[in-house]
C-alpha positions as CSV (number, residue, x, y, z in Angstrom):
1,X,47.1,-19.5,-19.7
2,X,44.6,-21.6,-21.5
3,X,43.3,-20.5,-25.0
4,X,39.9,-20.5,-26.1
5,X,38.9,-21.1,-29.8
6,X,35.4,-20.2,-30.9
7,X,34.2,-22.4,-34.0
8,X,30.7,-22.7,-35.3
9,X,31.5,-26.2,-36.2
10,X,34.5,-28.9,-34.9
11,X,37.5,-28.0,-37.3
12,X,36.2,-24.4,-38.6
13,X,36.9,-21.5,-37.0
14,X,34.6,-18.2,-36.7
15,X,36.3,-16.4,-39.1
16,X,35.3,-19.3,-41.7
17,X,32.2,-18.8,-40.6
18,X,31.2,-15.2,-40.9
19,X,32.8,-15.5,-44.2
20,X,30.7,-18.3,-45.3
21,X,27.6,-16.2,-44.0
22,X,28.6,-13.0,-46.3
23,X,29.1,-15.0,-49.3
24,X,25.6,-16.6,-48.4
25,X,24.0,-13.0,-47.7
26,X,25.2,-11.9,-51.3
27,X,24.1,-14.7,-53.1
28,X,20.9,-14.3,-51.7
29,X,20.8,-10.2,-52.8
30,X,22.2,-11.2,-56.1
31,X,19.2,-14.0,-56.1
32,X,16.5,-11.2,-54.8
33,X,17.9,-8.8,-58.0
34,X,17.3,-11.4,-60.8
35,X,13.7,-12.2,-59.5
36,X,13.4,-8.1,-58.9
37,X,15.1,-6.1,-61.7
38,X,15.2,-2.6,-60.2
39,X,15.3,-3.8,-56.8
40,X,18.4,-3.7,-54.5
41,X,21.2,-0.8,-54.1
42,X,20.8,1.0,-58.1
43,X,17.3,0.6,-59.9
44,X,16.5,0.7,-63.3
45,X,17.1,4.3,-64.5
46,X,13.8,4.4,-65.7
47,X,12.3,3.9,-62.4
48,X,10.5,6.5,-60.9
49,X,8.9,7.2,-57.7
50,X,5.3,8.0,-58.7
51,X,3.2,10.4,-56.3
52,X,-0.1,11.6,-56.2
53,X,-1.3,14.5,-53.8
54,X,-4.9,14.6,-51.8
55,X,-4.9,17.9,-50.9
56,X,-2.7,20.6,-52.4
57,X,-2.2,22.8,-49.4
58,X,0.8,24.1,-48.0
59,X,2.7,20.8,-46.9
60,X,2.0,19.9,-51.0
61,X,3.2,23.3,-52.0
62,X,6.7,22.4,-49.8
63,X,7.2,19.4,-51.3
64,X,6.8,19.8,-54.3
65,X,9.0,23.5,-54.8
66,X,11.8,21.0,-52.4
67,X,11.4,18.2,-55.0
68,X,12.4,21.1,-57.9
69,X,15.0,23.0,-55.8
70,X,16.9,20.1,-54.8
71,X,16.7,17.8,-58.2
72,X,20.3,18.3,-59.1
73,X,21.9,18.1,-55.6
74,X,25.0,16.4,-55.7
75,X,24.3,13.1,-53.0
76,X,27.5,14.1,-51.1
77,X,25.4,17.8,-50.4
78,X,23.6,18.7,-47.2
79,X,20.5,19.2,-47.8
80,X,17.8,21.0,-45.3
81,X,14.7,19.2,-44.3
82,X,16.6,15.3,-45.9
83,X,18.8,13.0,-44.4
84,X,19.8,11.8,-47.8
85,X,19.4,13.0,-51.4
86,X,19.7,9.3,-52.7
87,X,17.7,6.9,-50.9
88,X,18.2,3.2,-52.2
89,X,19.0,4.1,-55.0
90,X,16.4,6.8,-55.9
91,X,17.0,10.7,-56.3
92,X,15.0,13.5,-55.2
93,X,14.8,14.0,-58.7
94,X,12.9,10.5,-59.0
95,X,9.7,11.6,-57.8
96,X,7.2,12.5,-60.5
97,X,3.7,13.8,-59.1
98,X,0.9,12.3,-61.7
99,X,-2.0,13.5,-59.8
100,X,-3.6,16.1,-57.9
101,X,-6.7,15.9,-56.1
102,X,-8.5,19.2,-53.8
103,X,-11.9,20.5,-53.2
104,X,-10.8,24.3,-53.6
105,X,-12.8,26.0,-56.5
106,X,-9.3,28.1,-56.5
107,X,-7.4,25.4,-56.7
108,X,-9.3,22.4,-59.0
109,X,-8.6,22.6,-63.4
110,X,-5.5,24.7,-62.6
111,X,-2.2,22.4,-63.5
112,X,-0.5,21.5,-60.1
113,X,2.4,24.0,-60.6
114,X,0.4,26.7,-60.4
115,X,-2.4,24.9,-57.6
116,X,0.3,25.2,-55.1
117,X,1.3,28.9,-55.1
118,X,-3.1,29.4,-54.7
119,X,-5.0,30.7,-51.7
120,X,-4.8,30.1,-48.6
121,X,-1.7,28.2,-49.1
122,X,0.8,30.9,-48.0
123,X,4.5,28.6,-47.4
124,X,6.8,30.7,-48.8
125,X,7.8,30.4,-52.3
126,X,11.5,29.4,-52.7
127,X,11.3,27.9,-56.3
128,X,9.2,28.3,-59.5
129,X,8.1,24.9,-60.5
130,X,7.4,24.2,-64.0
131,X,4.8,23.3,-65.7
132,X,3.7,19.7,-64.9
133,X,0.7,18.6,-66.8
134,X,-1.0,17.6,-64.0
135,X,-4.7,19.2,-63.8
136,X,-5.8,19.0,-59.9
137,X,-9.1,17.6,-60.1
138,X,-11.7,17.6,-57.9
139,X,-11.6,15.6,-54.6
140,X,-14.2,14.2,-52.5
141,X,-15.8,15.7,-49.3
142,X,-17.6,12.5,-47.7
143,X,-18.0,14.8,-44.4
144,X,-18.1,18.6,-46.1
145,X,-16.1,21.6,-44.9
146,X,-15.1,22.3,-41.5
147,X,-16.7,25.6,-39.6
148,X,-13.6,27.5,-40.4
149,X,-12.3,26.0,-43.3
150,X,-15.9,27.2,-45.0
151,X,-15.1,30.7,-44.1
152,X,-11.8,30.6,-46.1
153,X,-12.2,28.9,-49.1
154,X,-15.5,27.6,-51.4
155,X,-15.7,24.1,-53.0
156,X,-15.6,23.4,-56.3
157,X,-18.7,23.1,-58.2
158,X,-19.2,19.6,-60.1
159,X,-18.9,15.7,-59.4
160,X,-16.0,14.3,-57.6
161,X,-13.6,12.3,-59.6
162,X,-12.4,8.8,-59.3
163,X,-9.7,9.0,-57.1
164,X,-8.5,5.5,-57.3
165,X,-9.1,5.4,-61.1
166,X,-7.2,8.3,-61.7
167,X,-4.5,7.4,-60.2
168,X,-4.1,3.9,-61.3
169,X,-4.3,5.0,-64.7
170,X,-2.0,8.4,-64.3
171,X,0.6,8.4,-67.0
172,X,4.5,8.4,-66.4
173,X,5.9,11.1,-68.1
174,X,9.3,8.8,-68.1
């Protein structure tokens, strides 16, 4: 029987290799995280995930009550509707809404936390979010209201705000 030896070079075998490869790989991670602070497997704890909603309706309203109810899961739990509580290295807990934009007089000058319980959002309400200090303000309608969405709701009266600008310059509350 004749015995064949892989090498990636004469004299060294593939084992030498692959480990010559993952030594490479994490000096090239540790690199990436010197040039990045926060990036890689654990960022900074002061890190955040900062999120601003256009359109508080009821996929916001989810979201946001799932971003409260689920804050202190444990990463090992199951949790409905994620595949993981900590995804590279941020918690559900890490998302912080600074914004809020809709064109719903109902909705617009109320603080987000209370925006998403509002009319005609109707997802079920499976946690009370607290206060957030976040003032939905009012969006823009470059091509107005639908047929049927003008039979359910009215738009806010007043100018549109500066969706970009208020975003860029929305506070961390970190």
């Amino acid at each position: 029987m004749r015995r064949i030896t892989l090498s990636s070079a004469p004299g060294r075998s593939v084992r030498s290799f692959a480990k010559r490869s993952k030594e490479h790989s994490e000096r090239q991670d540790q690199q990436r995280r010197r040039e990045r602070p926060g990036a890689g497997p654990h960022p900074e704890k002061s890190k955040k995930i900062r999120v601003a909603i256009v359109g508080v309706g009821n996929c916001a309203s989810s979201l946001i009550q799932g971003r409260y109810y689920y804050e202190n899961a444990a990463e090992t739990d199951f949790v409905p509707g994620l595949m993981h509580v900590n995804l590279g290295g941020y918690h559900v807990r890490d998302i912080e809404f600074v914004a809020a934009f809709d064109i719903d007089k109902n909705k617009v000058g109320k603080d987000l936390s209370e925006a998403i319980y509002q009319k005609p959002n109707n997802t079920f309400v499976f946690q009370k979010v607290p206060h957030l200090g976040v003032k939905v303000e009012r969006g823009m309608t470059h091509d107005g209201l639908g047929k049927y969405l003008s039979q359910i709701i009215e738009k806010a009266p007043g100018p549109t705000a500066d969706v970009a600008g208020s975003s860029a310059s929305a506070k961390s509350t970190s």
